[in-house]
C-alpha atoms as one frame of an Amber mdcrd trajectory, in Angstrom:
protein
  28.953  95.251 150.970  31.918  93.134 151.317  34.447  96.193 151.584  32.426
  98.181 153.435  33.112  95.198 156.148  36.435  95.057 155.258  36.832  98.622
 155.930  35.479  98.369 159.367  37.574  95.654 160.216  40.104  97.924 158.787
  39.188 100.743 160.943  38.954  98.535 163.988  42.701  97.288 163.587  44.177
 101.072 163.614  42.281 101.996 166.253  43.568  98.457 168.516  47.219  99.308
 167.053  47.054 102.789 168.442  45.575 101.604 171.749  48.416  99.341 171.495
  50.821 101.746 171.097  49.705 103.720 173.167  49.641 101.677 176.544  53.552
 101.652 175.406  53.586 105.395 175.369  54.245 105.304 171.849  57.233 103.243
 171.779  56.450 100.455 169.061  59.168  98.458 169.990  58.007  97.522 173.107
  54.457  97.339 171.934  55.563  94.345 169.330  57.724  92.908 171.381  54.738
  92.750 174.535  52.398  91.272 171.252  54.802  88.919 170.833  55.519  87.833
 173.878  51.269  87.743 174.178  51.159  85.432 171.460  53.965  82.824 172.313
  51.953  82.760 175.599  48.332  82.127 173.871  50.248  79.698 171.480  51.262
  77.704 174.641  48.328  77.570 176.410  46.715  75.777 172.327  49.383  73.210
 172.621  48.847  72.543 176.384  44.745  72.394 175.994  45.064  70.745 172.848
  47.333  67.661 174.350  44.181  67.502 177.070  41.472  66.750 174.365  40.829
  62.803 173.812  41.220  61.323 170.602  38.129  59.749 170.541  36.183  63.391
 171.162  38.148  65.075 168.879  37.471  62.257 165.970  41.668  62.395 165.094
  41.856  66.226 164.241  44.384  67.460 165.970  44.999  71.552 165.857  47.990
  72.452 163.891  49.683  74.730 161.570
């Protein structure tokens, strides 16, 4: 039951990396470098929310590699 998960999870990545590619009419280049530049933005916006949550609320944890 596990892999048959898996293997829709599976399924669902190809089909988002060819929608990916795609919207870059099949240059994959520019397709990992847009990803990229997607995910330096979303790891920026962590680091900016996570310096906004008290101490106190968050009971010390912090969010962190």
């Amino acid at each position: 039951m596990a892999e048959a998960a898996l293997n829709i999870h599976a399924d669902e990545l190809e089909a988002a990396t060819d929608e990916a590619i795609a919207a870059f009419d099949g240059d994959v280049r520019a397709a990992v470098t847009a990803l990229l530049a997607a995910n330096a933005e979303l790891e920026a916006q962590v680091t900016r929310l996570s310096s906004r949550v008290s101490t106190g609320y968050a009971r010390g944890r912090t969010i962190g590699r």
